[in-house]
C-alpha positions, 0 to 999 in steps of 0.5 A, spaced: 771 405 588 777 402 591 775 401 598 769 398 595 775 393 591 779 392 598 773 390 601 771 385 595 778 382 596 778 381 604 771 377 602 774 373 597 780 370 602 774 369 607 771 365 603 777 362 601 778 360 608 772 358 609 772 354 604 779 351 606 776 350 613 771 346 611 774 342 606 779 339 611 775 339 617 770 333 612 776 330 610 777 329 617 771 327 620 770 319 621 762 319 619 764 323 613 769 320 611 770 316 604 770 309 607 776 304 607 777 298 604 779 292 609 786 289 607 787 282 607 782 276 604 778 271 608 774 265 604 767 269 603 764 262 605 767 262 612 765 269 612 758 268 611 759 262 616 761 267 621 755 271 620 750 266 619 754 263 626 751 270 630 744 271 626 742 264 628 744 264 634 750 259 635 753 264 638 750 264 643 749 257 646 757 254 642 760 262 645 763 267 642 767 263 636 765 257 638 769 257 644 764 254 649 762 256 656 754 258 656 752 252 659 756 245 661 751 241 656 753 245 649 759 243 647 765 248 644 766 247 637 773 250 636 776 244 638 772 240 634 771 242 627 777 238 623 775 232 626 768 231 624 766 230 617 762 235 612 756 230 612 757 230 620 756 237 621 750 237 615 747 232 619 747 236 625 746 242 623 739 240 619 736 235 623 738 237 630 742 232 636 740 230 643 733 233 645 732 233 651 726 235 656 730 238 661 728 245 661 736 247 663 738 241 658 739 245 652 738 241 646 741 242 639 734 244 635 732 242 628 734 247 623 733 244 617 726 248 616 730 254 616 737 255 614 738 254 607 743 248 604 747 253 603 748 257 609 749 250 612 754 249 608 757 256 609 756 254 617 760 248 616 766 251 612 766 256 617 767 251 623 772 246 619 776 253 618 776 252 626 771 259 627 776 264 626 774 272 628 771 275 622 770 283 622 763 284 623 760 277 626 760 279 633 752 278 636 747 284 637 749 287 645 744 287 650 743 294 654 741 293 661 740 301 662 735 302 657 730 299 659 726 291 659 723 293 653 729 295 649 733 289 652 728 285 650 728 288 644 735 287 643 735 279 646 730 277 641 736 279 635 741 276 640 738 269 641 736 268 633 728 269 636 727 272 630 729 268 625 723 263 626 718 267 630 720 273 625 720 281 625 716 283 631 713 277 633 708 276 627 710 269 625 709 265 617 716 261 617 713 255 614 714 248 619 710 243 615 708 237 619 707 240 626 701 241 627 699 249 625 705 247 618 709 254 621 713 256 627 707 261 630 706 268 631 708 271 638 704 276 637 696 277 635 689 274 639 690 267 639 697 268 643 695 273 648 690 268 649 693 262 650 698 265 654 695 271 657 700 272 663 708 272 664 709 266 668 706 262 661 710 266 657 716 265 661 715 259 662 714 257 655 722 261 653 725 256 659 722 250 658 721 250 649 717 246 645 719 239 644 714 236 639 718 231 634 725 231 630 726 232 624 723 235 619 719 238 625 723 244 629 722 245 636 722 251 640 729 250 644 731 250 651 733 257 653 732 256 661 739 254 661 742 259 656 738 266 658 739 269 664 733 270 669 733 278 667 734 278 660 728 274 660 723 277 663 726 283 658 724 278 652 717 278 656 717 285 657 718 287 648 713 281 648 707 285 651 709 290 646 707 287 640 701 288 636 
């Protein structure tokens, strides 16, 4: 009787331990851990802006916080935000700026189709805020030892293909007066068709689609923008396409 209460005694301070154990080892553990609230306050209407500024691919043409530096023909807007008004950058952003048919001459497109009035405005007031670094605005990165598919993958994110060609290339943003009213798939018959080998494909990337101003959108320039490398990719993860 008493060995077998001394053994039910030596279990419970193991379960105990155990259990204490356990309990500080979670509570160290970062992916366990209760999430912590990040002090200080920023405009949620620049935030927004910053986000926007990475999703639709600002970023990627204006720099890393519109710093500049991606092509000679973009201009940097960290320096230039206060001095132009609301209704200039709400003029630009909509209808586009400077189209050009230099495939390595980038063009500000016509956006106005697919941002809404009210991430434009969270656009303009995240740069009139003179685009400060806001946690979690920071584009998609692009590996380059995973493959061209995944690198294509993760380019598509990256440059905003996305946003008008939509999730796995299947198309449908509405484009009224072009010629087909939506921006088209990239995947599916009638592309492979139309563009059945990689030269086309690549081709097409660099060189856009100039096809009217506003209120049509265009496919931009990216010739100039995306390197030789990172296009291919972006034609790999093309062809994977349903």
């Amino acid at each position: 009787m008493r060995r077998a209460v001394a053994l039910a005694a030596v279990l419970a301070m193991l379960a105990l331990a155990m259990g204490v154990g356990a309990w500080a080892s979670r509570g160290s553990n970062p992916t366990t851990a209760a999430p912590t609230r990040p002090t200080g306050k920023i405009n949620p209407h620049v935030a927004a802006g910053a986000h926007d500024f990475v999703q639709f691919a600002c970023a990627a043409c204006h720099g890393s916080l519109g710093r500049g530096g991606a092509s000679p023909y973009v201009p940097a807007l960290s320096g230039i935000g206060k001095s132009l008004t609301v209704a200039t950058l709400t003029r630009i952003i909509t209808h586009g700026l400077g189209e050009s048919k230099n495939p390595k001459r980038p063009f500000m497109p016509v956006w106005g189709p697919v941002i809404s009035k009210t991430q434009v405005a969270d656009l303009v007031a995240y740069i009139r805020a003179g685009l400060p670094q806001v946690q979690y605005a920071t584009p998609a990165p692009i590996p380059g030892n995973q493959g061209p598919v995944v690198a294509g993958m993760a380019a598509y994110v990256h440059y905003g293909c996305i946003n008008c060609h939509g999730p796995n290339g299947l198309g449908g943003v509405p484009n009224p007066q072009s010629p087909d009213k939506a921006i088209p798939p990239l995947s599916g018959q009638d592309f492979r068709k139309e563009f059945n080998t990689d030269a086309k494909i690549l081709e097409f990337i660099r060189s856009g689609s100039v096809i009217g101003k506003a209120p049509i959108t265009s496919m931009p320039h990216w010739g100039g923008i995306i390197p030789n490398w990172q296009l291919k990719a972006l034609v790999a993860y093309l062809k994977t396409l349903k």
